[in-house]
Structures are given as structure tokens and as C-alpha cells.
N, CA, C and O atoms as a GROMACS GRO file, in nm:
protein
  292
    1UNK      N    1   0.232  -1.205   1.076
    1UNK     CA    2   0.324  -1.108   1.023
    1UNK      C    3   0.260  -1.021   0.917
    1UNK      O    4   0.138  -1.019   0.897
    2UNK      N    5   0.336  -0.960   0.860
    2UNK     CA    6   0.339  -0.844   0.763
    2UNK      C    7   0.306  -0.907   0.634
    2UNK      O    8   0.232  -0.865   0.545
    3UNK      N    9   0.365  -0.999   0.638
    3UNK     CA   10   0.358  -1.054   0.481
    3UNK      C   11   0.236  -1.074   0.398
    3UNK      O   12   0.221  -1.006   0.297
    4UNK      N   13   0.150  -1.162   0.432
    4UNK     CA   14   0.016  -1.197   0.411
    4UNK      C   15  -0.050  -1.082   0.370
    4UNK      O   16  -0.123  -1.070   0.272
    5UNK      N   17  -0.021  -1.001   0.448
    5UNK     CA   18  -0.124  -0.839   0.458
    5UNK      C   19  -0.034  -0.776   0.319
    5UNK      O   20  -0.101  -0.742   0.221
    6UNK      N   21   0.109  -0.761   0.313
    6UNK     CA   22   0.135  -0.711   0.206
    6UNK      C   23   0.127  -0.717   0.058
    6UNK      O   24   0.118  -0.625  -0.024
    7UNK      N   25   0.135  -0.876   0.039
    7UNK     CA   26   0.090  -0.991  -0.087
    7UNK      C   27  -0.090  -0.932  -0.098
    7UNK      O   28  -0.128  -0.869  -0.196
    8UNK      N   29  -0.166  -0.961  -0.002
    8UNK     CA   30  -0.272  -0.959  -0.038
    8UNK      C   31  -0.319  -0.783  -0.075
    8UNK      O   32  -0.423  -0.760  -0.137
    9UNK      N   33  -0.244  -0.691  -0.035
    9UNK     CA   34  -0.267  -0.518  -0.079
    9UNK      C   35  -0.205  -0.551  -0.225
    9UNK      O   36  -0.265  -0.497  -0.318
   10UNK      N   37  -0.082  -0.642  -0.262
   10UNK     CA   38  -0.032  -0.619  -0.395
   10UNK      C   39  -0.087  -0.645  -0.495
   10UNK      O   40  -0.072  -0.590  -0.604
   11UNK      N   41  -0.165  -0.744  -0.464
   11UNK     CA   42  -0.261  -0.837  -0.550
   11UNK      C   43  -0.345  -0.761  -0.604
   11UNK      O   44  -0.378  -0.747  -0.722
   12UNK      N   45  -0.393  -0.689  -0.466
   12UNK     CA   46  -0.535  -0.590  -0.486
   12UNK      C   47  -0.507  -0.493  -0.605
   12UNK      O   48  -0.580  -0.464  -0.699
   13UNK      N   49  -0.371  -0.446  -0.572
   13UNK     CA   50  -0.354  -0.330  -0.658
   13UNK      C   51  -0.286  -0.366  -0.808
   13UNK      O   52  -0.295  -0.283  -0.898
   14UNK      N   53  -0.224  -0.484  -0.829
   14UNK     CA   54  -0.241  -0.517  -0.957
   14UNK      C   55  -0.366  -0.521  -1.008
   14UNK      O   56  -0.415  -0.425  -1.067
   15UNK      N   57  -0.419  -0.620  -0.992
   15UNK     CA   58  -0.564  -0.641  -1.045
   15UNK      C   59  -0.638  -0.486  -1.114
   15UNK      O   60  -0.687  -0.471  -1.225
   16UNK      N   61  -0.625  -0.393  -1.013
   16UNK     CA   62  -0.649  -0.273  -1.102
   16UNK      C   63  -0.586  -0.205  -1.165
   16UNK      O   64  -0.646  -0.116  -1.226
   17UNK      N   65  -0.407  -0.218  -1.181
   17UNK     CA   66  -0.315  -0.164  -1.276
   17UNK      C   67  -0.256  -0.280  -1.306
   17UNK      O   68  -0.142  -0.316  -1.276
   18UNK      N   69  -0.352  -0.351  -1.379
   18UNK     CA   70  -0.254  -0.458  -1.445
   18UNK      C   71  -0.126  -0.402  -1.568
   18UNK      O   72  -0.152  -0.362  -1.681
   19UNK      N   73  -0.005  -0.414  -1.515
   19UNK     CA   74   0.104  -0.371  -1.569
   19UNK      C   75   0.130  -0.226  -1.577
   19UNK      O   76   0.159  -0.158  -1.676
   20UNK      N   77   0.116  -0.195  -1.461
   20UNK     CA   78   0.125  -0.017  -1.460
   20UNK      C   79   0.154   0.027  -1.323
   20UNK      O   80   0.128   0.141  -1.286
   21UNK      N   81   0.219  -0.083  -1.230
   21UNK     CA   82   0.266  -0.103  -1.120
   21UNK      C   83   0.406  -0.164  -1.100
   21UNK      O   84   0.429  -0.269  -1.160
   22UNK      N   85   0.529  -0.096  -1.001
   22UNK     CA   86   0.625  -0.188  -0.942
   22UNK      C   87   0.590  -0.150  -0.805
   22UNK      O   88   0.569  -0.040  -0.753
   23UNK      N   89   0.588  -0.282  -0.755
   23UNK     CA   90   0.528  -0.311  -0.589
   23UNK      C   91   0.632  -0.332  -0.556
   23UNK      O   92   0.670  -0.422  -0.631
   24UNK      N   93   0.723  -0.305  -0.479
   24UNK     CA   94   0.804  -0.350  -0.341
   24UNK      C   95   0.757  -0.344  -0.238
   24UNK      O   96   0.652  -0.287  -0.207
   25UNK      N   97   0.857  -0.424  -0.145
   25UNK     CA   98   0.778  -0.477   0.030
   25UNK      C   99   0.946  -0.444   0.084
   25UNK      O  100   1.023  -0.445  -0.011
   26UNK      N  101   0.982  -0.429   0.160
   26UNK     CA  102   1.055  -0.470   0.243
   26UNK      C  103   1.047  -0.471   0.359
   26UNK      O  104   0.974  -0.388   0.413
   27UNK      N  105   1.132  -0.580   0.451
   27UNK     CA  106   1.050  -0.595   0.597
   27UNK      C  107   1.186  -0.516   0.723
   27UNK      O  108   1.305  -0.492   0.702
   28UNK      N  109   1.144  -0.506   0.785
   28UNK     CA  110   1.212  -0.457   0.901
   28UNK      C  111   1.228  -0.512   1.042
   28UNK      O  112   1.186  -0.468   1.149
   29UNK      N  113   1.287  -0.602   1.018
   29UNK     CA  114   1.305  -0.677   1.148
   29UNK      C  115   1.335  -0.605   1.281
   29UNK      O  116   1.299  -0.657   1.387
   30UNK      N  117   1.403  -0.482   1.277
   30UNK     CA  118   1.510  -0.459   1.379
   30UNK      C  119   1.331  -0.318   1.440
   30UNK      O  120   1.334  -0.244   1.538
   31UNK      N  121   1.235  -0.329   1.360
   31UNK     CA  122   1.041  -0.267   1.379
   31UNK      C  123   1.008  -0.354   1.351
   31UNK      O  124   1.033  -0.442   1.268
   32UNK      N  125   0.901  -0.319   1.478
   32UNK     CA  126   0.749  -0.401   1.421
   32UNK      C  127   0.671  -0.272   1.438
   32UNK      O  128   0.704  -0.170   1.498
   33UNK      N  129   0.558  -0.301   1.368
   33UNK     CA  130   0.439  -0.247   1.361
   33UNK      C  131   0.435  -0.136   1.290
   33UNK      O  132   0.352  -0.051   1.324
   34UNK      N  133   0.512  -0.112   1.189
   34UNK     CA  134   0.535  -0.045   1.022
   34UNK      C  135   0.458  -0.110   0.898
   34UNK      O  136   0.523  -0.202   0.847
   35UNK      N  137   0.378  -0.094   0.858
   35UNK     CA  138   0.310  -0.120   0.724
   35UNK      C  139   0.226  -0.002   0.687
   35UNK      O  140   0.117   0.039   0.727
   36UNK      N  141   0.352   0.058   0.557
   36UNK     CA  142   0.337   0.204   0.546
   36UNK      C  143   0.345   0.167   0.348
   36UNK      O  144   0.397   0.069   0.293
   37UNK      N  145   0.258   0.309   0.269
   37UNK     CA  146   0.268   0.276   0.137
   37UNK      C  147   0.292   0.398   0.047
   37UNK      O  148   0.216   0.493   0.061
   38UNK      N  149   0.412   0.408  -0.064
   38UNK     CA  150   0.427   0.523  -0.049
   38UNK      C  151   0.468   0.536  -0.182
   38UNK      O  152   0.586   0.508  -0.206
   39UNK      N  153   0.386   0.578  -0.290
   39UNK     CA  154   0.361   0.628  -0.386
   39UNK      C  155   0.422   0.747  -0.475
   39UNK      O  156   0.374   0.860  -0.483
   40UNK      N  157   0.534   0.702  -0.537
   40UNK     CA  158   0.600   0.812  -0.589
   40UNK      C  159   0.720   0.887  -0.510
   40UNK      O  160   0.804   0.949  -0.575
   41UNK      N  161   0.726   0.880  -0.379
   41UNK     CA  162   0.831   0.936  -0.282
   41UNK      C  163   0.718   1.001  -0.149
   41UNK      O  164   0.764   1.076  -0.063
   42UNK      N  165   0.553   0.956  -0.149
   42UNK     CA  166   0.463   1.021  -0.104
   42UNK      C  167   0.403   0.939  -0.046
   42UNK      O  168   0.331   0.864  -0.112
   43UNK      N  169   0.413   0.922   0.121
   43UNK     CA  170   0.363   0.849   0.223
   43UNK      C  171   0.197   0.884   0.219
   43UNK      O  172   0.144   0.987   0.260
   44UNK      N  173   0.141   0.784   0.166
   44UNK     CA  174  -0.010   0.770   0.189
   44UNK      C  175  -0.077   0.698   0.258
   44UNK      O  176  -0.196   0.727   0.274
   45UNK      N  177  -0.006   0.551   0.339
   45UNK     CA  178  -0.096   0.522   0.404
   45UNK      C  179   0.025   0.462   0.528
   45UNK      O  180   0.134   0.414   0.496
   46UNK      N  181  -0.021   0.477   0.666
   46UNK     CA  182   0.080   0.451   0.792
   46UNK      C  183  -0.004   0.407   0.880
   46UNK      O  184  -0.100   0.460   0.935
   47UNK      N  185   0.068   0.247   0.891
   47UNK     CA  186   0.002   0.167   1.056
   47UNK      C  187   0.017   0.279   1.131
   47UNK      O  188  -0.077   0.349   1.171
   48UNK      N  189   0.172   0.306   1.159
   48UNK     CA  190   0.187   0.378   1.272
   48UNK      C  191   0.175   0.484   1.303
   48UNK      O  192   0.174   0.529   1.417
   49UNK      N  193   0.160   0.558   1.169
   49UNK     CA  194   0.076   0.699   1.195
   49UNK      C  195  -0.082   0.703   1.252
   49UNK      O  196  -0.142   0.801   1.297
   50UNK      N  197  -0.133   0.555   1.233
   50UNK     CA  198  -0.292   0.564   1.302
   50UNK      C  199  -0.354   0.516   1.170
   50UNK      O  200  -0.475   0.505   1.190
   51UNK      N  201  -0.323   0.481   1.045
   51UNK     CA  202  -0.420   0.429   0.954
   51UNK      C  203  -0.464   0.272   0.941
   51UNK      O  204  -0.541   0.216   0.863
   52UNK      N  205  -0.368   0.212   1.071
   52UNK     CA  206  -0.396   0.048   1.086
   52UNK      C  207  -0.338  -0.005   0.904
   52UNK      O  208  -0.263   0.050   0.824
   53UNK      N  209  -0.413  -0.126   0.898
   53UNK     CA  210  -0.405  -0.189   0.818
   53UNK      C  211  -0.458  -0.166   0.679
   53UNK      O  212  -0.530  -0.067   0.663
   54UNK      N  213  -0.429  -0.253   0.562
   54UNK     CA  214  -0.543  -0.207   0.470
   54UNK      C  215  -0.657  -0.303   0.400
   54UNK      O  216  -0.660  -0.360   0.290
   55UNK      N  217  -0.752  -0.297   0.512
   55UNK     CA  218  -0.853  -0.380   0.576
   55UNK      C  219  -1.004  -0.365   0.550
   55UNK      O  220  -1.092  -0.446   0.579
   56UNK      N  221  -1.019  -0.192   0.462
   56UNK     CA  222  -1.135  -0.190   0.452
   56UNK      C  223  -1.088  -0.121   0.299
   56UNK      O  224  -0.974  -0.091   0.260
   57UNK      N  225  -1.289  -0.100   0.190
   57UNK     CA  226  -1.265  -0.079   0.107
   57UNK      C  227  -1.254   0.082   0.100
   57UNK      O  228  -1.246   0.121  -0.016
   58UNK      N  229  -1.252   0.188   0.199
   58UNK     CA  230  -1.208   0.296   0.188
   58UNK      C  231  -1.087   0.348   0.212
   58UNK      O  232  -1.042   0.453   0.165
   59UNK      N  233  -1.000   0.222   0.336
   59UNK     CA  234  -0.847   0.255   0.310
   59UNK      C  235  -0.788   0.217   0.170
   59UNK      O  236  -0.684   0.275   0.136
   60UNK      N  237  -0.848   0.121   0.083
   60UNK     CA  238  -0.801   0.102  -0.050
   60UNK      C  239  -0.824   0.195  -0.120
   60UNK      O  240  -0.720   0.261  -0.129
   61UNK      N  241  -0.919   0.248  -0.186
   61UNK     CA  242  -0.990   0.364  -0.195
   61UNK      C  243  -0.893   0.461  -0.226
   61UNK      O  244  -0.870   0.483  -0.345
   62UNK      N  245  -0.831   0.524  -0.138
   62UNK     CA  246  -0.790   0.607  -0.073
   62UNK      C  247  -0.636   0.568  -0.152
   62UNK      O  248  -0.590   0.673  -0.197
   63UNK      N  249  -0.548   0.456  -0.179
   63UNK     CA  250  -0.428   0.428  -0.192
   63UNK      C  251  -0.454   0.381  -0.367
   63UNK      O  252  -0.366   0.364  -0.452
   64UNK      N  253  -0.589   0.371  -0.382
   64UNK     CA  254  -0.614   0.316  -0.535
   64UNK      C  255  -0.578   0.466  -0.596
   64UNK      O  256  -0.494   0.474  -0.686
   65UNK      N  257  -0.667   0.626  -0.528
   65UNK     CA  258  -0.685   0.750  -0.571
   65UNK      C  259  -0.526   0.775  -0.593
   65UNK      O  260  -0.483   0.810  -0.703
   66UNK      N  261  -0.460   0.759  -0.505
   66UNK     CA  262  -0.293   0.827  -0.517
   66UNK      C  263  -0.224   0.809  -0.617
   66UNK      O  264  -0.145   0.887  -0.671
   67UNK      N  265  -0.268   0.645  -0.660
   67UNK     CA  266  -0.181   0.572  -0.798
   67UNK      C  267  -0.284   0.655  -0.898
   67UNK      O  268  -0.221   0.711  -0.988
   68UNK      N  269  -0.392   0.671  -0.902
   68UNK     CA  270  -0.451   0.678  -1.007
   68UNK      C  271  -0.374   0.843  -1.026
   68UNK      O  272  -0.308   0.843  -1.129
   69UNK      N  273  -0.370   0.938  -0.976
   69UNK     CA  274  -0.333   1.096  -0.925
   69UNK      C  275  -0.178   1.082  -0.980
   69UNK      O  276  -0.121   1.149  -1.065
   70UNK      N  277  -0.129   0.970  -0.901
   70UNK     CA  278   0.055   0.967  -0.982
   70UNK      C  279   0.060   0.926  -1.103
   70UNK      O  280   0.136   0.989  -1.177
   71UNK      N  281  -0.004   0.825  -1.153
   71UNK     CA  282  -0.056   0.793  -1.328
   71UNK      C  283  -0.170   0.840  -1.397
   71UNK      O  284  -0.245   0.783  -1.476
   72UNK      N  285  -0.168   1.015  -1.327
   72UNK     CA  286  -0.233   1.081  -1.417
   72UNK      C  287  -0.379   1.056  -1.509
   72UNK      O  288  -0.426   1.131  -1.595
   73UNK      N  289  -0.446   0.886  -1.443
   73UNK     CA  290  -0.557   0.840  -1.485
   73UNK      C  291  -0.688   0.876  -1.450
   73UNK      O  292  -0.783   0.820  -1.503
   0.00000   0.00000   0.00000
């Protein structure tokens, strides 16, 4: 499932905003194959748009830049 993969992106991204983050998950039973992340009201990263999972260190990268861009850091 979803879960594992979502805990372990949250983790990731505390660790670099320790206390400068609220993470929510919610799951969607009634979909599968949604694990989407979205920053401020701003979809940055989509399984199902084609970005898969977040599995490598340039899809993080990439979702670390957005927070850093929305907190102005």
C-alpha cells in the first residue's frame, strides 16, 4: 500500500524542516494508484500524472525545492 511510501516521504521531509512542516496523508479507498503532494494548494508531485513514486533523490529534490520556494528559504 500507500502507507509505508507516505510515512517514509514524511519522515524525509521532516528531518529537513524540523518543525516547519504540517504533513497530511489521506487515503482513498474508493482509487488506487494516487500518491500525489501538494504544497500550499500546488500539485508538485503525481503517481498518476507519470511522476511514479518518491523513490529517487531527484524526485525529493524537486518536492524539498517547492517547500523551500513556499517557506521562502
Amino acid at each position: 500500500g500507500y502507507k509505508p511510501k507516505f510515512n517514509r516521504l514524511k519522515k524525509d521531509l521532516e528531518s529537513k524542516f524540523p518543525g516547519n512542516l504540517q504533513i497530511t496523508g489521506e487515503g482513498t479507498p474508493q482509487s488506487t494508484g494516487w500518491f500525489e503532494v501538494t504544497i500550499d494548494g500546488k500539485l508538485v508531485h503525481s503517481k498518476k500524472n507519470g511522476d511514479g513514486y518518491v523513490d529517487s533523490d531527484a524526485k525529493l529534490s524537486k518536492i524539498v525545492e517547492a517547500i523551500k520556494a513556499a517557506l521562502k528559504l
